[in-house]
Backbone as XML, in Angstrom:
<?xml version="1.0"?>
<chain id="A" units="angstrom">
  <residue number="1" name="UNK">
    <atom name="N" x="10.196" y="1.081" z="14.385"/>
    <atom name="CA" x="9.219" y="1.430" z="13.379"/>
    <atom name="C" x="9.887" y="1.728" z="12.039"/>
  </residue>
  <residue number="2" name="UNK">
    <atom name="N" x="11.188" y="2.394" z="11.899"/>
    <atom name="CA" x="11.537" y="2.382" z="10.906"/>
    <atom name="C" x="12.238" y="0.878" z="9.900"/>
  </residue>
  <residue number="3" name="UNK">
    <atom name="N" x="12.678" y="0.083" z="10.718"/>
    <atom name="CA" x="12.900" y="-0.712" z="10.199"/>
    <atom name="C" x="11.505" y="-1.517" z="9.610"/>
  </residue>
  <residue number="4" name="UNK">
    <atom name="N" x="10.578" y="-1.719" z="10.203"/>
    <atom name="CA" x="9.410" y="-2.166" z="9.600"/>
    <atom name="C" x="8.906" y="-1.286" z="8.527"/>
  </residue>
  <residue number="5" name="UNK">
    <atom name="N" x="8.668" y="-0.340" z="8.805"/>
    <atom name="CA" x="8.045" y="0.396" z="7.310"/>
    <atom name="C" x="9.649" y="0.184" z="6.266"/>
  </residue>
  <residue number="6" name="UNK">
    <atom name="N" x="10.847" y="0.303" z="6.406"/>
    <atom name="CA" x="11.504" y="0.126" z="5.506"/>
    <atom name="C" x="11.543" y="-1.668" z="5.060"/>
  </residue>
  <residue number="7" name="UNK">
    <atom name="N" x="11.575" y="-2.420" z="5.649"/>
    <atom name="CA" x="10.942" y="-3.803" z="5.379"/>
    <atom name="C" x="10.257" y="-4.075" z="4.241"/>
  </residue>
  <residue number="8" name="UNK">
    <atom name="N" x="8.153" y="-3.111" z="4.574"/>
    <atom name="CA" x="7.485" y="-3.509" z="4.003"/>
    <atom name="C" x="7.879" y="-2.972" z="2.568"/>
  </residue>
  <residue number="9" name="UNK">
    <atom name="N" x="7.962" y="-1.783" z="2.245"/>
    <atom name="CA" x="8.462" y="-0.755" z="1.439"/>
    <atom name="C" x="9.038" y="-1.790" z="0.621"/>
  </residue>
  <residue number="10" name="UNK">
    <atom name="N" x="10.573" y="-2.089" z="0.908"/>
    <atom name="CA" x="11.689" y="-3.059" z="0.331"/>
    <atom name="C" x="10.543" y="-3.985" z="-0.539"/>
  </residue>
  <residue number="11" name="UNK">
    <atom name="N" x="10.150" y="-4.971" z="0.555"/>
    <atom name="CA" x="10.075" y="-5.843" z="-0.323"/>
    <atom name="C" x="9.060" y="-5.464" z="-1.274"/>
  </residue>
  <residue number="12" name="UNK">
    <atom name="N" x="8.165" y="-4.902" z="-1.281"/>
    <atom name="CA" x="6.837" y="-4.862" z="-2.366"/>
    <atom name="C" x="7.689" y="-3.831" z="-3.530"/>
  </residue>
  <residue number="13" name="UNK">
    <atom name="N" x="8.717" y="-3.168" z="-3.143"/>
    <atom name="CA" x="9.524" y="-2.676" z="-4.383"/>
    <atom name="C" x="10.305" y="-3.947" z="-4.945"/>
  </residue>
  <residue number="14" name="UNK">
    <atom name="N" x="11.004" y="-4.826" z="-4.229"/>
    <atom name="CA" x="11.724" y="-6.038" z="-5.104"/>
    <atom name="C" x="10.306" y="-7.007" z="-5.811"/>
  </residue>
  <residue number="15" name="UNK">
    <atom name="N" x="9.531" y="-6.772" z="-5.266"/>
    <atom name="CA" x="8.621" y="-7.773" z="-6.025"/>
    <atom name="C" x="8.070" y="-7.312" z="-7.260"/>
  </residue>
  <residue number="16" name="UNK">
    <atom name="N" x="7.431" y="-5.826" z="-7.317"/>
    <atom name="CA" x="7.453" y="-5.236" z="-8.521"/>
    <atom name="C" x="8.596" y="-5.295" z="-9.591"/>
  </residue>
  <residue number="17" name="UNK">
    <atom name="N" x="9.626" y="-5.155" z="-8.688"/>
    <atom name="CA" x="10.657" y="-5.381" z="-9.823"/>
    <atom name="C" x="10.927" y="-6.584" z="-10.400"/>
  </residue>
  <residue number="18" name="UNK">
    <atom name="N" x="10.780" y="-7.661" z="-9.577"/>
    <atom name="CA" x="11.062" y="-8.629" z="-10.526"/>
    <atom name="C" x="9.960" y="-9.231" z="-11.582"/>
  </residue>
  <residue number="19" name="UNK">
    <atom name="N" x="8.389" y="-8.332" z="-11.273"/>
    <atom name="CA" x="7.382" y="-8.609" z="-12.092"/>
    <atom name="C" x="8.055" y="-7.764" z="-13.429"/>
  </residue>
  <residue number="20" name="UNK">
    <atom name="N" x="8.054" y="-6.562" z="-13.295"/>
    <atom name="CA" x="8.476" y="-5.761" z="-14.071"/>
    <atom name="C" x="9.496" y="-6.577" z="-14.962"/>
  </residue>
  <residue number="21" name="UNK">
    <atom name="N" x="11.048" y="-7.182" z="-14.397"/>
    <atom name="CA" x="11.742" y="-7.356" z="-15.230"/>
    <atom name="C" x="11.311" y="-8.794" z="-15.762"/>
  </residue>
  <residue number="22" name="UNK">
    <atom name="N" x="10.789" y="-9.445" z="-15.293"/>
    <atom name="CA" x="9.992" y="-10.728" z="-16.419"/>
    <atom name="C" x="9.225" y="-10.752" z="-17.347"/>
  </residue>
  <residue number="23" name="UNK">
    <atom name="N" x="8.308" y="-9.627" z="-16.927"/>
    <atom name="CA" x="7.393" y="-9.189" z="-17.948"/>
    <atom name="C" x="6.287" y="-10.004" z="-17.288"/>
  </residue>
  <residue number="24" name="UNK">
    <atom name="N" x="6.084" y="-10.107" z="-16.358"/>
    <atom name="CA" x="4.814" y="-10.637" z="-15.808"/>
    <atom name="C" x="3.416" y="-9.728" z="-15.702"/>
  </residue>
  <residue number="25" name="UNK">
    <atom name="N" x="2.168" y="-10.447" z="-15.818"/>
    <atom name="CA" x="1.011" y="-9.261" z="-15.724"/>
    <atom name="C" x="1.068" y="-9.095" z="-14.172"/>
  </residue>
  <residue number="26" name="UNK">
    <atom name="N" x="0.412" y="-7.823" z="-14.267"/>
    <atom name="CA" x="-0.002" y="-7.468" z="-12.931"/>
    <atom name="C" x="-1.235" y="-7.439" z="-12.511"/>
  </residue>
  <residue number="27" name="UNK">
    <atom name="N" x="-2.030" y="-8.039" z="-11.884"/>
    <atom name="CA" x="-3.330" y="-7.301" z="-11.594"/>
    <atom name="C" x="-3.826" y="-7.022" z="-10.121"/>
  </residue>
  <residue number="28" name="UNK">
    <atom name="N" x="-2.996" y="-6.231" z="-9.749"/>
    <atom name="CA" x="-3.117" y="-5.623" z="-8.162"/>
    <atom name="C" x="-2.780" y="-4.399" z="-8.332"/>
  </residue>
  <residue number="29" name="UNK">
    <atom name="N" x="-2.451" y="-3.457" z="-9.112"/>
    <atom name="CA" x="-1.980" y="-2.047" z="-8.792"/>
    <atom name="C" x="-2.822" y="-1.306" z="-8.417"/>
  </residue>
  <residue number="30" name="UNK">
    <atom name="N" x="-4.598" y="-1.259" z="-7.828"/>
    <atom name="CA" x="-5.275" y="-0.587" z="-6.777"/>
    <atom name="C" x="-4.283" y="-0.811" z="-5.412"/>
  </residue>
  <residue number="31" name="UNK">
    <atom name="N" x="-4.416" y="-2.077" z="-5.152"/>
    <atom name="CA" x="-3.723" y="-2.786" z="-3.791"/>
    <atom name="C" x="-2.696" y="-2.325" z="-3.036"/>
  </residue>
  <residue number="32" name="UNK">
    <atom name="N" x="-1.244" y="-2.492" z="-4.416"/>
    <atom name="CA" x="-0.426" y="-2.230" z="-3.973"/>
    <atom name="C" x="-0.141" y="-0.844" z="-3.640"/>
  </residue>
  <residue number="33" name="UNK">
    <atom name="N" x="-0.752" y="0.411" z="-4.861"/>
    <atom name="CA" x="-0.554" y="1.833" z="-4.526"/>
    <atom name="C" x="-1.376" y="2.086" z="-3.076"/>
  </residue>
  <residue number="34" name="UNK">
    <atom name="N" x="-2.514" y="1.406" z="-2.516"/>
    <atom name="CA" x="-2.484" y="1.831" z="-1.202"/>
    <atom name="C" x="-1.945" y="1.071" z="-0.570"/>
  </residue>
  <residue number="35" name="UNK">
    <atom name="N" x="-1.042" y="0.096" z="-0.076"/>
    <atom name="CA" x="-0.119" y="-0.240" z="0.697"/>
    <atom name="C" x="1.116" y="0.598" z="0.581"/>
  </residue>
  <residue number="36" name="UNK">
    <atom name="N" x="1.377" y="1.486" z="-0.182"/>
    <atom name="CA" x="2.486" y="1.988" z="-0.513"/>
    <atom name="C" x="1.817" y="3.617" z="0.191"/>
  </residue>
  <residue number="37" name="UNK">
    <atom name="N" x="1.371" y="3.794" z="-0.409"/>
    <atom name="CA" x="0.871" y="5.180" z="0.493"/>
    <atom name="C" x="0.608" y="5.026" z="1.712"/>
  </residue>
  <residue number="38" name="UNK">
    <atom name="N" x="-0.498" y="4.106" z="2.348"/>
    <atom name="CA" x="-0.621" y="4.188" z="3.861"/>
    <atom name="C" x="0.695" y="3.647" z="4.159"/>
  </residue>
  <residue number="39" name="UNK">
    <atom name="N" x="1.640" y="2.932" z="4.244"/>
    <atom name="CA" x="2.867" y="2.401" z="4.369"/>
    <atom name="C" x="3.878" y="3.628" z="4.773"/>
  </residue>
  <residue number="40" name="UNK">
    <atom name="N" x="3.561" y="4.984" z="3.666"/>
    <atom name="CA" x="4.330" y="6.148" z="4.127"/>
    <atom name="C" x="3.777" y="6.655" z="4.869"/>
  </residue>
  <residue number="41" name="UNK">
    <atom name="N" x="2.397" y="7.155" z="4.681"/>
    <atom name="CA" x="1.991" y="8.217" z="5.969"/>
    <atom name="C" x="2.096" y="7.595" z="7.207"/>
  </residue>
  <residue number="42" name="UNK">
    <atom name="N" x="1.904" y="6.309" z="7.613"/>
    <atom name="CA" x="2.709" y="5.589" z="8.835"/>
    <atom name="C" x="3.800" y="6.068" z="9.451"/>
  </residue>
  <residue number="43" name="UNK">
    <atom name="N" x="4.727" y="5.449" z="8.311"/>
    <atom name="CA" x="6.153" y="5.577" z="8.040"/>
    <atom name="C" x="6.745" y="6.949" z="8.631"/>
  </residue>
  <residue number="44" name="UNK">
    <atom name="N" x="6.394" y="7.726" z="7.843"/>
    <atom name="CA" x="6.977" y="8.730" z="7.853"/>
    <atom name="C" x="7.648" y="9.317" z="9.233"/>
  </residue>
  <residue number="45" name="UNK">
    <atom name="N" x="6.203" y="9.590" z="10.033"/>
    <atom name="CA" x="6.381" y="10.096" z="11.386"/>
    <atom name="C" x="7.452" y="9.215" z="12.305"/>
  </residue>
  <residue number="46" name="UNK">
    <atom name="N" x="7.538" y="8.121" z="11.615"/>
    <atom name="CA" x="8.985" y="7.050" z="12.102"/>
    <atom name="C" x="10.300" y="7.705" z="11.898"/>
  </residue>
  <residue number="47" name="UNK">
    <atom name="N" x="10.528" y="8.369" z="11.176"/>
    <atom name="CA" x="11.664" y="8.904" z="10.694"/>
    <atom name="C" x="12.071" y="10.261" z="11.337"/>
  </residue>
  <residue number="48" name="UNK">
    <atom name="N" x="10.892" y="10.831" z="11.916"/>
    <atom name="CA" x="11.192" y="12.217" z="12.576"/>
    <atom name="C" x="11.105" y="11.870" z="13.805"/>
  </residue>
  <residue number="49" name="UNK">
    <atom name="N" x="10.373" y="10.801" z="14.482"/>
    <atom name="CA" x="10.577" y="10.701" z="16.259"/>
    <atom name="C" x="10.774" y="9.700" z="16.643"/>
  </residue>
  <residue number="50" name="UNK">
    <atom name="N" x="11.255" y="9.335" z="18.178"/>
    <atom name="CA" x="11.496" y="8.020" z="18.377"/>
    <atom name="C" x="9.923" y="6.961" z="18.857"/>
  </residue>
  <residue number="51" name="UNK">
    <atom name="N" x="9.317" y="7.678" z="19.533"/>
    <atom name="CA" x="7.896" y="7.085" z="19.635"/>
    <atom name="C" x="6.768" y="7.851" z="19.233"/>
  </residue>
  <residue number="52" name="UNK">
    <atom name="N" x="5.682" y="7.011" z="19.255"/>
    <atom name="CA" x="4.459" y="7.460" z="18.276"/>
    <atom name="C" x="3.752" y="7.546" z="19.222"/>
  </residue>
  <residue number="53" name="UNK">
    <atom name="N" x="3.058" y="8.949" z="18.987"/>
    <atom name="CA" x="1.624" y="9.538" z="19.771"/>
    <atom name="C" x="0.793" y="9.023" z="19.653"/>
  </residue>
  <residue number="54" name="UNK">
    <atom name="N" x="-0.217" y="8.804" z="20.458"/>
    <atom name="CA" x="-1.817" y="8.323" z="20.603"/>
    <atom name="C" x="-2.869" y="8.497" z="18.880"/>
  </residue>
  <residue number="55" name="UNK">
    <atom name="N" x="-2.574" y="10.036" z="18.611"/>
    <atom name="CA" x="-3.019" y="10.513" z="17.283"/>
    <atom name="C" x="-2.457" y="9.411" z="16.666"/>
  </residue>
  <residue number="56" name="UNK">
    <atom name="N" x="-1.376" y="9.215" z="16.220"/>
    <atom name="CA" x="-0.886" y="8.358" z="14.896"/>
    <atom name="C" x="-1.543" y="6.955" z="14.852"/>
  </residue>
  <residue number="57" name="UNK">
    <atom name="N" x="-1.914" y="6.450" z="15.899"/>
    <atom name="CA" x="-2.579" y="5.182" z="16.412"/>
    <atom name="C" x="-3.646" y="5.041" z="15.392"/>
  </residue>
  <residue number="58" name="UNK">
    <atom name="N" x="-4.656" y="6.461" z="15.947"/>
    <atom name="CA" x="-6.250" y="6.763" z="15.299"/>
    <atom name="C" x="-5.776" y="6.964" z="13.950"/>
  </residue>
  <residue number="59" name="UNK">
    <atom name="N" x="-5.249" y="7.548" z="13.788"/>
    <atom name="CA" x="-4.650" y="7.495" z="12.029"/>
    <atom name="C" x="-4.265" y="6.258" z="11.076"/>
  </residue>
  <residue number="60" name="UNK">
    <atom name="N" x="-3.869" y="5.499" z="11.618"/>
    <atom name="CA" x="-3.414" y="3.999" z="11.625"/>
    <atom name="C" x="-4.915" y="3.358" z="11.174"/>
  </residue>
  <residue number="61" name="UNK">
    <atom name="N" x="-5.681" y="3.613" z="12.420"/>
    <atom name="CA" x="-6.941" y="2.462" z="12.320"/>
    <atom name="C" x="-7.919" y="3.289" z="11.224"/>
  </residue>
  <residue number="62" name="UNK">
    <atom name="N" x="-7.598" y="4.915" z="11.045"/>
    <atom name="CA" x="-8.934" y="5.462" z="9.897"/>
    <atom name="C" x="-8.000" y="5.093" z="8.408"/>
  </residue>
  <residue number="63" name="UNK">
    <atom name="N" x="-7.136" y="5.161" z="8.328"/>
    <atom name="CA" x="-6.176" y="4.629" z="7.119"/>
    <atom name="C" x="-6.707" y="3.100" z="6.790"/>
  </residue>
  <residue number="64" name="UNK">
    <atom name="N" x="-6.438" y="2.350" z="7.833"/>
    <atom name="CA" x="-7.465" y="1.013" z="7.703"/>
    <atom name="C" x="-8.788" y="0.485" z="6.797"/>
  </residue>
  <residue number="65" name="UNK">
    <atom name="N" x="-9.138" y="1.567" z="7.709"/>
    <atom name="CA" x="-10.987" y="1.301" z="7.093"/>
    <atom name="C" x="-11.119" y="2.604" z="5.886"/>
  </residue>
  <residue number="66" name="UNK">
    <atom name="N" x="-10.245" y="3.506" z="5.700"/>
    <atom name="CA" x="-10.123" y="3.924" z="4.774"/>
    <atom name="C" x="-9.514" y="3.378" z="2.803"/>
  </residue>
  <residue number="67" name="UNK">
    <atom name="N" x="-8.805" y="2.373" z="3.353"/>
    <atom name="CA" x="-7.928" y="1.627" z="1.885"/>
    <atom name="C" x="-9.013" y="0.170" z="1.850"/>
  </residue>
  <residue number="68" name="UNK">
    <atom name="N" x="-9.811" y="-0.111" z="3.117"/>
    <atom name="CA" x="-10.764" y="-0.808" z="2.610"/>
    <atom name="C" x="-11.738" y="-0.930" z="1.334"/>
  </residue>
  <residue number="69" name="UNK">
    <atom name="N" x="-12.311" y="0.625" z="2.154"/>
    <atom name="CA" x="-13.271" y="1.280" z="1.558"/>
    <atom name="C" x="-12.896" y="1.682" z="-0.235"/>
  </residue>
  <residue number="70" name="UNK">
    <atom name="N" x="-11.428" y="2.102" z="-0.354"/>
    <atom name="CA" x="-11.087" y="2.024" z="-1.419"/>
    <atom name="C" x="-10.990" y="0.771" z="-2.613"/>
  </residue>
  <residue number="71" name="UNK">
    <atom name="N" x="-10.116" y="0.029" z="-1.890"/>
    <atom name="CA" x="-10.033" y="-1.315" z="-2.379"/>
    <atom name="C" x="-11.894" y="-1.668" z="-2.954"/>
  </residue>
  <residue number="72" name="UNK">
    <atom name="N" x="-13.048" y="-1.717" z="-2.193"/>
    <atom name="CA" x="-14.352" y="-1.801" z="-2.372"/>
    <atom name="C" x="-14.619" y="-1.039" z="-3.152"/>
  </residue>
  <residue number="73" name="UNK">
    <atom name="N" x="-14.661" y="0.472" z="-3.192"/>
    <atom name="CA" x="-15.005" y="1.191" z="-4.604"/>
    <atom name="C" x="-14.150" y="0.649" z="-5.857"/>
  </residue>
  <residue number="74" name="UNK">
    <atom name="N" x="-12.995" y="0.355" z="-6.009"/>
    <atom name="CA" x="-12.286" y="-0.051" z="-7.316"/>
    <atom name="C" x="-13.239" y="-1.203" z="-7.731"/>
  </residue>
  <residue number="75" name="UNK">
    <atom name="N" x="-12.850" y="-2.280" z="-6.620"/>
    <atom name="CA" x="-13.722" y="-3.410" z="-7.668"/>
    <atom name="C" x="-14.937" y="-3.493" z="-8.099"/>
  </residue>
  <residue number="76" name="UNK">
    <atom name="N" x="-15.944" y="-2.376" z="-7.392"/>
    <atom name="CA" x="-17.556" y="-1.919" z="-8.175"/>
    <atom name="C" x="-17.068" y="-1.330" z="-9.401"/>
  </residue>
  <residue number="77" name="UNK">
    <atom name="N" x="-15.977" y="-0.485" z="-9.149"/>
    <atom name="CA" x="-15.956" y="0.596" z="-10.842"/>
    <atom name="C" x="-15.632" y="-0.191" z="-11.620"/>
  </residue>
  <residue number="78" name="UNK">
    <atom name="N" x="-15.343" y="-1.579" z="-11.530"/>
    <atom name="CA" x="-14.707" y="-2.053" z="-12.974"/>
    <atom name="C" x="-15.614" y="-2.895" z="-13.155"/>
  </residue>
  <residue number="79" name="UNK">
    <atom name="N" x="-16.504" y="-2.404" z="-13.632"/>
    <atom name="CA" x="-17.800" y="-3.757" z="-14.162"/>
    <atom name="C" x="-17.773" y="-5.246" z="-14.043"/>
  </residue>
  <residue number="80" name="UNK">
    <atom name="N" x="-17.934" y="-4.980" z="-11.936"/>
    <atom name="CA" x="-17.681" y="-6.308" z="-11.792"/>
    <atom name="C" x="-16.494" y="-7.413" z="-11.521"/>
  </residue>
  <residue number="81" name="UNK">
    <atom name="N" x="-15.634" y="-6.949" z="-12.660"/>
    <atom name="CA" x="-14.760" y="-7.510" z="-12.953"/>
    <atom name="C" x="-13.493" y="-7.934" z="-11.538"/>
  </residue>
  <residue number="82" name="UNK">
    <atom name="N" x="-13.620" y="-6.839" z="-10.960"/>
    <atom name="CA" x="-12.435" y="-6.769" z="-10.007"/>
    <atom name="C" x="-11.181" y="-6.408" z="-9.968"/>
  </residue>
  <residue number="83" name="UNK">
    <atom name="N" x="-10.621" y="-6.675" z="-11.339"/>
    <atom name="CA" x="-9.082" y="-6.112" z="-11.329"/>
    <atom name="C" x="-8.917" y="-5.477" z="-12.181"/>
  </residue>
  <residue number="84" name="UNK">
    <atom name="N" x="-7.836" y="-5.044" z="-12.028"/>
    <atom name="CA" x="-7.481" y="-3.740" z="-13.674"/>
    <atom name="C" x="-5.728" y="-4.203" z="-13.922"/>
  </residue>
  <residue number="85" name="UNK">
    <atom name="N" x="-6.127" y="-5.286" z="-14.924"/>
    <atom name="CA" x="-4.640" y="-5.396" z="-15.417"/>
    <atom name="C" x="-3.622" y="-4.872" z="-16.144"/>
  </residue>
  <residue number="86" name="UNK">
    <atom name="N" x="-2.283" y="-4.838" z="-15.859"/>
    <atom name="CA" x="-1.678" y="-3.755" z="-16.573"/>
    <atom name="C" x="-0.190" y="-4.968" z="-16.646"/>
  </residue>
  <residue number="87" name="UNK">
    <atom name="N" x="0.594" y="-4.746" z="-18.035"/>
    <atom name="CA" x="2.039" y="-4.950" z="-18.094"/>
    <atom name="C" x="2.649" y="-4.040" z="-17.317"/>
  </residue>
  <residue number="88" name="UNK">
    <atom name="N" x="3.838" y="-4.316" z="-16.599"/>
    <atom name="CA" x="4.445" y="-3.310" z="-16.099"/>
    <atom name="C" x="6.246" y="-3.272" z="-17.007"/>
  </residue>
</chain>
């Protein structure tokens, strides 16, 4: 488990970075900040034990339908539009 959450982590940090250092637009930073958060609260409990309890499972699947649900409120708040672009 730790190698996978350090995996996903890695790469979506090298990819920002190389948006960042091109100067490319971005228009995912709803997306990516919850892949990056549920990614840790996952994560985390990887780092303190060797296997994962039943709880972390259910946590897993409400994190799920939770960054859904998020992802769905962002693109109503932006009139429609769907994304919120930013230089990074």
């Amino acid at each position: 488990y730790k190698d996978v959450t350090m995996n996903n982590l890695l790469g979506i940090s090298i990819i920002l970075a190389i948006v960042y250092t091109r100067g490319l637009t971005w228009d995912y930073s709803t997306e990516v900040l919850i892949i990056v958060i549920v990614g840790l609260i996952i994560g985390v409990p990887a780092y303190v034990r060797s296997t994962y309890p039943f709880w972390i499972c259910v946590l897993a699947f409400a994190l799920y339908f939770f960054s859904l649900v998020l992802v769905y409120l962002h693109f109503n708040s932006r009139d429609k539009k769907g994304t919120f672009t930013s230089n990074i």
